[in-house]
OpenMM code with the backbone's topology and positions (N, CA, C; nanometers):
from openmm import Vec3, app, unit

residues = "UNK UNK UNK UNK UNK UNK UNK UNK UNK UNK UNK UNK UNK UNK UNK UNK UNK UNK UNK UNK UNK UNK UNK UNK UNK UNK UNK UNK UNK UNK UNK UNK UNK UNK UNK UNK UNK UNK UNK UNK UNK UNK UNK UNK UNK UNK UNK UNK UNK UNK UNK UNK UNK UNK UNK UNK UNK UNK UNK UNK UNK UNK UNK UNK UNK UNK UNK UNK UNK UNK UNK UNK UNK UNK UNK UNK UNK UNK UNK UNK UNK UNK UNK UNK UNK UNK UNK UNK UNK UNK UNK UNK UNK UNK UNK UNK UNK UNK UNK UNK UNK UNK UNK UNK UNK UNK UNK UNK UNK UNK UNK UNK UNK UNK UNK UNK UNK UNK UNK UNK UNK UNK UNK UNK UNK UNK UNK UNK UNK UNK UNK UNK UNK UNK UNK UNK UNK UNK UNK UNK UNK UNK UNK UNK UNK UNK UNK UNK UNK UNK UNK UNK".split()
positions = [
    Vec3(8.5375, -12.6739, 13.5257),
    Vec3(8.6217, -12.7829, 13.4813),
    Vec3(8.5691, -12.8445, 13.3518),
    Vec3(8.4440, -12.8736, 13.3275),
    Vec3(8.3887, -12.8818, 13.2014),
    Vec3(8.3961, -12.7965, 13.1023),
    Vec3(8.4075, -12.6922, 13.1509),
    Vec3(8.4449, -12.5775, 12.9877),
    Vec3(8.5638, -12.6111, 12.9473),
    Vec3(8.6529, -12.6261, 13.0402),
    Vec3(8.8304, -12.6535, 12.9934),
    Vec3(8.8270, -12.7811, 12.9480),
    Vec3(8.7594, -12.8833, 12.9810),
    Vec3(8.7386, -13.0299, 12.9292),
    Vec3(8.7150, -13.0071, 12.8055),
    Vec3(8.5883, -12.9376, 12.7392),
    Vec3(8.5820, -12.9196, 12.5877),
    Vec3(8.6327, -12.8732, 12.5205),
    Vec3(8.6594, -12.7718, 12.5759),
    Vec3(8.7877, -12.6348, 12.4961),
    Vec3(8.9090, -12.7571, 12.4708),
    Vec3(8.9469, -12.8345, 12.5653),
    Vec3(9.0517, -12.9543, 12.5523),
    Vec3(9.0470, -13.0237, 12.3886),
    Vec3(8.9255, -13.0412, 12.4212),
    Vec3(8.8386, -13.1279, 12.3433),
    Vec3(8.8505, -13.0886, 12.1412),
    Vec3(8.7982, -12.9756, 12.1571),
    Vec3(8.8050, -12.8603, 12.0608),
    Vec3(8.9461, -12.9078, 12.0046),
    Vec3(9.0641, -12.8610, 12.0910),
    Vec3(9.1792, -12.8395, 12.0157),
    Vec3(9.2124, -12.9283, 11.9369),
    Vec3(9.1810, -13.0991, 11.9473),
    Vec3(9.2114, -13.1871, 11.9099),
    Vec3(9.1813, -13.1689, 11.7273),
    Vec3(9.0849, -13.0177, 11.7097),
    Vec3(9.0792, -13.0588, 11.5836),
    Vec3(9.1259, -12.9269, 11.4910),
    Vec3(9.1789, -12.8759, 11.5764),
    Vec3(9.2748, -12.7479, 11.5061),
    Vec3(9.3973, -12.8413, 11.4950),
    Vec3(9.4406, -12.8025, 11.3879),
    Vec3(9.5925, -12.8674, 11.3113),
    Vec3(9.6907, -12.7632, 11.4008),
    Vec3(9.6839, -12.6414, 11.4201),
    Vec3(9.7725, -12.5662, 11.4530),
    Vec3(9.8125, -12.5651, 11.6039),
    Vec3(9.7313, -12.6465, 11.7167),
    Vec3(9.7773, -12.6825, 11.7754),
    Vec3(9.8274, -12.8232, 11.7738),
    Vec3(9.8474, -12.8890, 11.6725),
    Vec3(9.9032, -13.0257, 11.7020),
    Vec3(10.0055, -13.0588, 11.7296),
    Vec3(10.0979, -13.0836, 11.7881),
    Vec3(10.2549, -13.1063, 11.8137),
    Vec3(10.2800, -13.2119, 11.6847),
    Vec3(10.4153, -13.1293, 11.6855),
    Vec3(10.4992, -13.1761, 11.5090),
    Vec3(10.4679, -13.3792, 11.5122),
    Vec3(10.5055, -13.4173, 11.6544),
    Vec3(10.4841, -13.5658, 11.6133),
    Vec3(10.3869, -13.6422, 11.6589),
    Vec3(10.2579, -13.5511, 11.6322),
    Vec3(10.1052, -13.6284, 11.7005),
    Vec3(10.0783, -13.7548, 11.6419),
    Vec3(10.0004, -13.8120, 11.8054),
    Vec3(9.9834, -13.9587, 11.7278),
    Vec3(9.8409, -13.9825, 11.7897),
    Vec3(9.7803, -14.0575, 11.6914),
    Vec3(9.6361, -14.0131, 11.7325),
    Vec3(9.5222, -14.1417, 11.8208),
    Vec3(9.6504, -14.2304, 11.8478),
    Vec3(9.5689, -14.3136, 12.0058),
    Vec3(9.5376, -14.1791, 12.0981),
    Vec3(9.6153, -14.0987, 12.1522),
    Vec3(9.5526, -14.0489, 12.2790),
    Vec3(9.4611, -13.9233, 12.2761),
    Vec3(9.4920, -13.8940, 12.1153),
    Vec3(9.3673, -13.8546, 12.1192),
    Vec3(9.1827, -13.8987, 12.0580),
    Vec3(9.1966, -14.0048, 12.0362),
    Vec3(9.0385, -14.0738, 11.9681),
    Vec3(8.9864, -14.0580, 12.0961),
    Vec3(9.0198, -14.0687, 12.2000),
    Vec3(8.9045, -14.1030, 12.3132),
    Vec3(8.8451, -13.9103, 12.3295),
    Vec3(8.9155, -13.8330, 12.2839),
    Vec3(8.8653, -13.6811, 12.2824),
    Vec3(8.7715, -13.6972, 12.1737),
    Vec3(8.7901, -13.7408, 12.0373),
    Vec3(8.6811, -13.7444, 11.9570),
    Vec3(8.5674, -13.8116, 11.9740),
    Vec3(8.5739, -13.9571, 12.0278),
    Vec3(8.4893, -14.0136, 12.0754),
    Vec3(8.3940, -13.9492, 12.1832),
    Vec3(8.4756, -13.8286, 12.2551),
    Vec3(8.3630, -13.7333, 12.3685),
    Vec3(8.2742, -13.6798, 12.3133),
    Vec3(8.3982, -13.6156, 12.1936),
    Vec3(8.2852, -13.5049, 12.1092),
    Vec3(8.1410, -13.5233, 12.0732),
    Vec3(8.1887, -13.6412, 11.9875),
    Vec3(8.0915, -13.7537, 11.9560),
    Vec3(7.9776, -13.7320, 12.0398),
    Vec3(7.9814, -13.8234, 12.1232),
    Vec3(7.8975, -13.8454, 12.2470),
    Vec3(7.8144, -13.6880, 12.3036),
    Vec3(7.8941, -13.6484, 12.3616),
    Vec3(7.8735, -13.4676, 12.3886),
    Vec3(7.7794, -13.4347, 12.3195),
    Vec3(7.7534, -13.4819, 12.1631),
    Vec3(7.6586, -13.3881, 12.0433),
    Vec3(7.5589, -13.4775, 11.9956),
    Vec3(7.5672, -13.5716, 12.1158),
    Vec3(7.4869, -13.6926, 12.0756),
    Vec3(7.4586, -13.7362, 11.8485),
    Vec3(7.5944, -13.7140, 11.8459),
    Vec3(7.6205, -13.7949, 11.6970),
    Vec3(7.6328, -13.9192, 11.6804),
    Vec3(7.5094, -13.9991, 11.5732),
    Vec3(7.4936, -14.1258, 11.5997),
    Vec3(7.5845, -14.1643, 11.4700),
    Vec3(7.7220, -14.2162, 11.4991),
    Vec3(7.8060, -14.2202, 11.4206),
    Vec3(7.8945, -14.3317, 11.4794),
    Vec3(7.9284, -14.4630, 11.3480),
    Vec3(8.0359, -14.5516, 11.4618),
    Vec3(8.1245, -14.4989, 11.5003),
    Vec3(8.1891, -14.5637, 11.6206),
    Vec3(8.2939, -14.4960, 11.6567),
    Vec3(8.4319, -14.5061, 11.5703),
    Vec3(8.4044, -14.6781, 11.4802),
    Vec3(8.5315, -14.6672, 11.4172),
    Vec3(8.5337, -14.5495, 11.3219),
    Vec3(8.4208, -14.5499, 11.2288),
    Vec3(8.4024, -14.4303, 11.1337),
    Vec3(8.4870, -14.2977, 11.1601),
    Vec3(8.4411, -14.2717, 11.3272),
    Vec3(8.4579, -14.1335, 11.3724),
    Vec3(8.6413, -14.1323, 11.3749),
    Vec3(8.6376, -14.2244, 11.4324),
    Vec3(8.8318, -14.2716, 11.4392),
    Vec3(8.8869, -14.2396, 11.3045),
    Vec3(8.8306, -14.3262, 11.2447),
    Vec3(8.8969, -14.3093, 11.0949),
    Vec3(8.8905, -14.2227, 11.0522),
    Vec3(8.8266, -14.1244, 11.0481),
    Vec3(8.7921, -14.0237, 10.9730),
    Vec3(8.8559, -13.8930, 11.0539),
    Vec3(8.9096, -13.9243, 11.1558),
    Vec3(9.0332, -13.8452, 11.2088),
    Vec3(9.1219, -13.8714, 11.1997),
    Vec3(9.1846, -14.0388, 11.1739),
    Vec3(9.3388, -14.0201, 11.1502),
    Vec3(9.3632, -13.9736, 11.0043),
    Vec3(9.2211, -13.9890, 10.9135),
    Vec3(9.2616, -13.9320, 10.7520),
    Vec3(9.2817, -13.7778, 10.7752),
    Vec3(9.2090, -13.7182, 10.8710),
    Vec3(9.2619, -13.5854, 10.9103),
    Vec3(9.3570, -13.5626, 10.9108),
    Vec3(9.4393, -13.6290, 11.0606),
    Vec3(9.5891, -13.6088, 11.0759),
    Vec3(9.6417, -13.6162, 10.9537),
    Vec3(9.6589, -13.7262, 10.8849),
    Vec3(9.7301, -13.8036, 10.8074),
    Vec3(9.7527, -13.6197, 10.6971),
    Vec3(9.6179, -13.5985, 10.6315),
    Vec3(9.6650, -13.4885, 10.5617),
    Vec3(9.6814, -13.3294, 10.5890),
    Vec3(9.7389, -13.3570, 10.7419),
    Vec3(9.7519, -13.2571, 10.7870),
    Vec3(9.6808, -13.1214, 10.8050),
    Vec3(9.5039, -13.2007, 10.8021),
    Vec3(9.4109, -13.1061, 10.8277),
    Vec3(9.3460, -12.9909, 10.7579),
    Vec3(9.4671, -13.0353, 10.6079),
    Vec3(9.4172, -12.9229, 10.4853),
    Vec3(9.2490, -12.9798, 10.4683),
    Vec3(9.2134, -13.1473, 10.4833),
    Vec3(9.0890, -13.1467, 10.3980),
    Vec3(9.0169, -13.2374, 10.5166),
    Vec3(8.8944, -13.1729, 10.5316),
    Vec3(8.8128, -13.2484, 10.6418),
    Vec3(8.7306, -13.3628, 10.5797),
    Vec3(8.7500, -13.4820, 10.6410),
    Vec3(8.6802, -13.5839, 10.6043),
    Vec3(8.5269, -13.5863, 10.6311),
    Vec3(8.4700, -13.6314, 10.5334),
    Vec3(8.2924, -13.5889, 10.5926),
    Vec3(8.2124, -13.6279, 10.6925),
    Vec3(8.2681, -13.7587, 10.7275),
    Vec3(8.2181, -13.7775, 10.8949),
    Vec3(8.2869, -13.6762, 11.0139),
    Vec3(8.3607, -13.6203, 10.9568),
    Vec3(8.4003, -13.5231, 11.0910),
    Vec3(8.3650, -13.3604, 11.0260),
    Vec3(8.2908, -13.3477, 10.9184),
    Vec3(8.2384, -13.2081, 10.9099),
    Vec3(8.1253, -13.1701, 10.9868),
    Vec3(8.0237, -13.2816, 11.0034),
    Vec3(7.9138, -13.2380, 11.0772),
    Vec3(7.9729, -13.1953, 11.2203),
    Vec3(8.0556, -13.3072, 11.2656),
    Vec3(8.1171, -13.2648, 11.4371),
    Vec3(8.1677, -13.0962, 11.4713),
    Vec3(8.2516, -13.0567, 11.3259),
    Vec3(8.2944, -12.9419, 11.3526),
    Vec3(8.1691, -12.8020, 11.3242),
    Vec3(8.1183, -12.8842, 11.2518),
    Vec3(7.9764, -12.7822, 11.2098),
    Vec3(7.9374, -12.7265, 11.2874),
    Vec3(7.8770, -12.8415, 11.4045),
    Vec3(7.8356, -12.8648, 11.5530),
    Vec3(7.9443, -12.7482, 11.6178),
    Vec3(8.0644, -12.7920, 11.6396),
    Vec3(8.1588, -12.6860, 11.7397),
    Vec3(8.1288, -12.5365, 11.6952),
    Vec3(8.1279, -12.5277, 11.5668),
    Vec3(8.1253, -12.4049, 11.4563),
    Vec3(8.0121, -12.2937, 11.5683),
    Vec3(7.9109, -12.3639, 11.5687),
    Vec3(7.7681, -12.3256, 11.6313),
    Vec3(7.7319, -12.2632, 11.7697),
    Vec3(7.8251, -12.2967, 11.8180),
    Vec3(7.8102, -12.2525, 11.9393),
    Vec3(7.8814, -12.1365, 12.0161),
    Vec3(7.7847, -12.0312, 12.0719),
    Vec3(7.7953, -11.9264, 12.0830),
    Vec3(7.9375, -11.9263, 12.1806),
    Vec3(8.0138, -11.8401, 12.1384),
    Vec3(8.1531, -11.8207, 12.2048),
    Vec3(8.1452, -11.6618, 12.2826),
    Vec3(8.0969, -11.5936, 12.2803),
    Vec3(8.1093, -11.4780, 12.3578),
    Vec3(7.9675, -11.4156, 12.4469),
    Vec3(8.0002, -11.3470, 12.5216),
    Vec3(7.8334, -11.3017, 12.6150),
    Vec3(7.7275, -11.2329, 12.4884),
    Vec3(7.7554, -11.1356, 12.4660),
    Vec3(7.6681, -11.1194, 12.3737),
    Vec3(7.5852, -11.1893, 12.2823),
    Vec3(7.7321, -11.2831, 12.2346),
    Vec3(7.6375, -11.3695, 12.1075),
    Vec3(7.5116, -11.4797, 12.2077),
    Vec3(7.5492, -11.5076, 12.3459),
    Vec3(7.4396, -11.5828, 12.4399),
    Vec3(7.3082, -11.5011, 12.4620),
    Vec3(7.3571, -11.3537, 12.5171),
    Vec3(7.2490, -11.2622, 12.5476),
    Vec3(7.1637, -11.2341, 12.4307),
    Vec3(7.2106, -11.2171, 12.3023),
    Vec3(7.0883, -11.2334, 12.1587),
    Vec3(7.0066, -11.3346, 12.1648),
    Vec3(7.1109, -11.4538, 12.1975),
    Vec3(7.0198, -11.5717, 12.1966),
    Vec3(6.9448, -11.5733, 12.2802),
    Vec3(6.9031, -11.5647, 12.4287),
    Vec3(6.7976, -11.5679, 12.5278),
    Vec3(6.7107, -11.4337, 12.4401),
    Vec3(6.7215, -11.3029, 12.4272),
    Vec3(6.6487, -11.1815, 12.3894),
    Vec3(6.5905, -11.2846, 12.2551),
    Vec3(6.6304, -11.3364, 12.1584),
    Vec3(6.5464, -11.4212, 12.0404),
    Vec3(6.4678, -11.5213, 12.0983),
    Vec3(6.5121, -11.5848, 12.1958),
    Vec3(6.3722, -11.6847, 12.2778),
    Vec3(6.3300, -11.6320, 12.2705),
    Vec3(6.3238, -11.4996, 12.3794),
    Vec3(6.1872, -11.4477, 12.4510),
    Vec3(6.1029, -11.3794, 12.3127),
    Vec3(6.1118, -11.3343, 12.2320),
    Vec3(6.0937, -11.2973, 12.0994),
    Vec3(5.9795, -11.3944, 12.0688),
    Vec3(6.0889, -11.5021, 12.0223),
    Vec3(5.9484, -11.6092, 11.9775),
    Vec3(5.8991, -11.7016, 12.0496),
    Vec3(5.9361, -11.6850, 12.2026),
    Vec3(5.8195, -11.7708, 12.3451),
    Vec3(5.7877, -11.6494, 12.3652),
    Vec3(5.6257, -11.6454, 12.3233),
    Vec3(5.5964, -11.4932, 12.4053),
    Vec3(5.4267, -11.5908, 12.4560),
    Vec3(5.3297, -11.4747, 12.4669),
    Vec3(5.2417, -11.5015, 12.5567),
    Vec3(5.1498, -11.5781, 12.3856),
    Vec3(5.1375, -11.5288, 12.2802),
    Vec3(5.0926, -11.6129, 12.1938),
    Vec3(5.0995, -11.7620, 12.1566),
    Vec3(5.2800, -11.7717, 12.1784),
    Vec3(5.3112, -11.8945, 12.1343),
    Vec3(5.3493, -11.9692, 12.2496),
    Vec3(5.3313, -12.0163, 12.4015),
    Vec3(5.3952, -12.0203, 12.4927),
    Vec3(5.3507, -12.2300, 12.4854),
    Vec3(5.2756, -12.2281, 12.3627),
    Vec3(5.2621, -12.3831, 12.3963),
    Vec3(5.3562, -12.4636, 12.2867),
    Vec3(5.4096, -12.3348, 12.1934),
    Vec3(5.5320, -12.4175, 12.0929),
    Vec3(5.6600, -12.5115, 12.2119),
    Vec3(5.6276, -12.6524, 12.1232),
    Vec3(5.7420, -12.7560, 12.1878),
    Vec3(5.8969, -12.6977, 12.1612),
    Vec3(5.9866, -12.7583, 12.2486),
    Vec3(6.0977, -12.6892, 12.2895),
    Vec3(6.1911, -12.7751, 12.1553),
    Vec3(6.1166, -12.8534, 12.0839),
    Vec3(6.2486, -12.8919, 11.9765),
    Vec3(6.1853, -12.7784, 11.8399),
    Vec3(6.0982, -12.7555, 11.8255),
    Vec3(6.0326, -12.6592, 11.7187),
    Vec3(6.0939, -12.4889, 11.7811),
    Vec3(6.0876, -12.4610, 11.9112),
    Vec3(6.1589, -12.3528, 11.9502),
    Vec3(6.3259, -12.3595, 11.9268),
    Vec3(6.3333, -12.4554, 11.9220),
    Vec3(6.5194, -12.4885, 11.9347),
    Vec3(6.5497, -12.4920, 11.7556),
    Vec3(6.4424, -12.5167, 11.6816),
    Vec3(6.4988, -12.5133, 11.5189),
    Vec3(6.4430, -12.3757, 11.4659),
    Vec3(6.3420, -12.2842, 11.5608),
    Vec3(6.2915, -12.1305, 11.4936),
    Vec3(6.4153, -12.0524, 11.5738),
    Vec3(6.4696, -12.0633, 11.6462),
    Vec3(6.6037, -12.0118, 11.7362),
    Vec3(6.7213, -11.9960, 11.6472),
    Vec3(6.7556, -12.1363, 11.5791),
    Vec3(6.9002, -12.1580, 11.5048),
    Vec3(6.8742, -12.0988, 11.4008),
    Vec3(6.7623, -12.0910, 11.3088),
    Vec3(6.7130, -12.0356, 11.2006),
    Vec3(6.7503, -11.8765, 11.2230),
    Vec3(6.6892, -11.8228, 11.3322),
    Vec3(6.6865, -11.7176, 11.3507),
    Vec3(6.8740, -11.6520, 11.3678),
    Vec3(6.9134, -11.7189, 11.4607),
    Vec3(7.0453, -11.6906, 11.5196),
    Vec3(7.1372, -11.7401, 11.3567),
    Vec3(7.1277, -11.7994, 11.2725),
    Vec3(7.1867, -11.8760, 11.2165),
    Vec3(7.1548, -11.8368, 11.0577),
    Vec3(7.0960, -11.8029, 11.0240),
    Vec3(6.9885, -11.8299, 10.9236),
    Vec3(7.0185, -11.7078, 10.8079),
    Vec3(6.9662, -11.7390, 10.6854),
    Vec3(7.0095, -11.5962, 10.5989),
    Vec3(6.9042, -11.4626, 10.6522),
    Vec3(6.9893, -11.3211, 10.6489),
    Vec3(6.9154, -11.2182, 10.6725),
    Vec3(6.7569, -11.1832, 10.5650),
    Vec3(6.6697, -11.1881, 10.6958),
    Vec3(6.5522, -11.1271, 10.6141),
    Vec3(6.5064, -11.1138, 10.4792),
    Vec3(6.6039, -11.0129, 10.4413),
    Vec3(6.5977, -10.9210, 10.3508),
    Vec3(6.6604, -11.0581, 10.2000),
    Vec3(6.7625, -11.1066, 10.2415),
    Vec3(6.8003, -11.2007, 10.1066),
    Vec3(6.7314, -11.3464, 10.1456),
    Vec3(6.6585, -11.3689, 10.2242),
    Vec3(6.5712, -11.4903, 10.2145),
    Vec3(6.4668, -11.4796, 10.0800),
    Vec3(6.4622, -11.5937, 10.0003),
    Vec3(6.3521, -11.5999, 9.9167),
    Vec3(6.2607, -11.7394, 9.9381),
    Vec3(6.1269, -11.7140, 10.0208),
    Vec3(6.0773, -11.7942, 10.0437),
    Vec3(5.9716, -11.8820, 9.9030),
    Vec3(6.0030, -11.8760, 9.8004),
    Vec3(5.9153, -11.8964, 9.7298),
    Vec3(5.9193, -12.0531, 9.7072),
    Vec3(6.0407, -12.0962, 9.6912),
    Vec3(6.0673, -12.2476, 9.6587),
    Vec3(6.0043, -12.3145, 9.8069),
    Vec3(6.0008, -12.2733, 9.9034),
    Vec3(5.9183, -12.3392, 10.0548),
    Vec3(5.7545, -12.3590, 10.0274),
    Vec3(5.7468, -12.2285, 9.9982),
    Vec3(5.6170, -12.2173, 9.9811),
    Vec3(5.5582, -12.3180, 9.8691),
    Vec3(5.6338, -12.3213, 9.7586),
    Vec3(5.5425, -12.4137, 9.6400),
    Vec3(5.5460, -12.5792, 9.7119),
    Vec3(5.6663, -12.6078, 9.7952),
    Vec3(5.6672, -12.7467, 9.8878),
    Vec3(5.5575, -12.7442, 9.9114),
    Vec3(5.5364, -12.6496, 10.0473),
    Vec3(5.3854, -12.6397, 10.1281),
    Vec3(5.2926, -12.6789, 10.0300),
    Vec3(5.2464, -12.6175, 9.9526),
    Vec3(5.1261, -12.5918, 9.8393),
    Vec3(5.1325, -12.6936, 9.8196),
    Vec3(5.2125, -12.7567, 9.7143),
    Vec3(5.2391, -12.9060, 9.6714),
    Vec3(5.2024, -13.0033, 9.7537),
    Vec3(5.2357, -13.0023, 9.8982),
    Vec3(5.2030, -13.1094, 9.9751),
    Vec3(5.0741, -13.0624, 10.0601),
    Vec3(5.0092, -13.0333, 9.9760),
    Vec3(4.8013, -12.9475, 10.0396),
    Vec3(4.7943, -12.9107, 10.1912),
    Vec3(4.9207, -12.8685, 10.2361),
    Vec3(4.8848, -12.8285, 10.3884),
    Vec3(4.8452, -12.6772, 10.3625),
    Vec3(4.7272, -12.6511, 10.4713),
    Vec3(4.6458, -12.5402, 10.4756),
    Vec3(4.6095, -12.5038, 10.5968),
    Vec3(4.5877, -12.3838, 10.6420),
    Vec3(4.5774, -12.3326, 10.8074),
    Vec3(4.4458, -12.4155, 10.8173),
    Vec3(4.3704, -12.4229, 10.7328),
    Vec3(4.2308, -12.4429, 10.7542),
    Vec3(4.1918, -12.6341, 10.7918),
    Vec3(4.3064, -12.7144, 10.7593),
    Vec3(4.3215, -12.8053, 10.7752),
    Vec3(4.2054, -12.8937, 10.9012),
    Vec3(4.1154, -13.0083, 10.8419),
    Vec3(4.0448, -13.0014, 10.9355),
    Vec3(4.0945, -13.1489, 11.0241),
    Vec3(4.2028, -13.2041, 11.0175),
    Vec3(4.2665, -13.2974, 11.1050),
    Vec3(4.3519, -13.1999, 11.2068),
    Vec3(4.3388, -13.0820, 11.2410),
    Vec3(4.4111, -12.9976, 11.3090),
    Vec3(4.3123, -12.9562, 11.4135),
    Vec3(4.3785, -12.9508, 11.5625),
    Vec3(4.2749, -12.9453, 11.6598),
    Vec3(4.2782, -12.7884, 11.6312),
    Vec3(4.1684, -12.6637, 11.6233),
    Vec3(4.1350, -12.5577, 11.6513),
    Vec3(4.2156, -12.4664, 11.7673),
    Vec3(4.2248, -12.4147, 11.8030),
    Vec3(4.2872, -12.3367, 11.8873),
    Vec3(4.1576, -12.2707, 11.9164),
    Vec3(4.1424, -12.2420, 12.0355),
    Vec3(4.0401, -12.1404, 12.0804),
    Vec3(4.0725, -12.0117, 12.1401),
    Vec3(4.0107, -11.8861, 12.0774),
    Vec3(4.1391, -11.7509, 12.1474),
    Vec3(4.0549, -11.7346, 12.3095),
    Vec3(4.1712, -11.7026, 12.3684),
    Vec3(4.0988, -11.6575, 12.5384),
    Vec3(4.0138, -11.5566, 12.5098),
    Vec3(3.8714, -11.5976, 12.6145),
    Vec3(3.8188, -11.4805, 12.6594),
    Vec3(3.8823, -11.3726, 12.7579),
    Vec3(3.8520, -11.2220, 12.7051),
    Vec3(3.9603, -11.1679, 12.7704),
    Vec3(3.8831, -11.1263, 12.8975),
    Vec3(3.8859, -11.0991, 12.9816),
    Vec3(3.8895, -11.1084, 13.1166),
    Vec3(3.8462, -10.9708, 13.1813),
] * unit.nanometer
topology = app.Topology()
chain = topology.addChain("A")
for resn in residues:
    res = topology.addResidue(resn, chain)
    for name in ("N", "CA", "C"):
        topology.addAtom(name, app.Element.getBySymbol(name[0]), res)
């Protein structure tokens, strides 16, 4: 009943399902879910408004408080496969090395991964001169050590 609740939810922002004489009291309280749902810290009038300027131009041009919301919908995996990559890319990068990386640093090397430009046309060089620039170094001595297991 919750999948059909959002999928509900969803439609509110396709133009092509809108009926010719939509009016957009009954639907703000769907945007306002969305909202909420994606935990977007956004007023609610903002969020309102920035959907009836939707309606209003008939959805040719998205207002920018409601691009991030759809960004958000954009993101999320719609078919088995595209889920099953995603668990096979956890286990990838939660393995027995990294098993103490926090679950919001796993949740942004995930989207990167699932999300992110291919390999091959990434150019990490402009990251790297950040890093450099801002003197972080593995060797860093405000960094607790890691100690490797004795193996057994």
């Amino acid at each position: 009943m919750i999948e059909s609740n959002l999928i509900n939810e969803f439609r509110v922002l396709d133009p092509t399902e809108w009926p010719t004489d939509i009016e957009t009291d009954h639907r703000e309280n769907e945007i306002e879910s969305l909202y909420t749902r994606f935990n977007l810290i956004t007023s609610t009038t903002r969020c309102i408004n920035a959907f009836r300027d939707y309606i209003e131009n008939g959805g040719k041009e998205i207002p920018e408080d409601l691009q991030i919301l759809i960004h958000y919908i954009n993101t999320i995996p719609c078919s088995s496969p595209e889920c099953e990559r995603g668990f096979s890319n956890m286990n990838i990068i939660l393995n027995e090395q990294r098993n103490t990386i926090l679950i919001e640093n796993l949740a942004n090397l995930l989207f990167i991964k699932m999300n992110g430009p291919l390999q091959q046309l990434f150019n990490p060089d402009d990251y790297v001169k950040i890093l450099l620039r801002s003197r972080h170094s593995a060797d860093d001595n405000k960094i607790k050590k890691v100690q490797p297991k004795d193996p057994e």
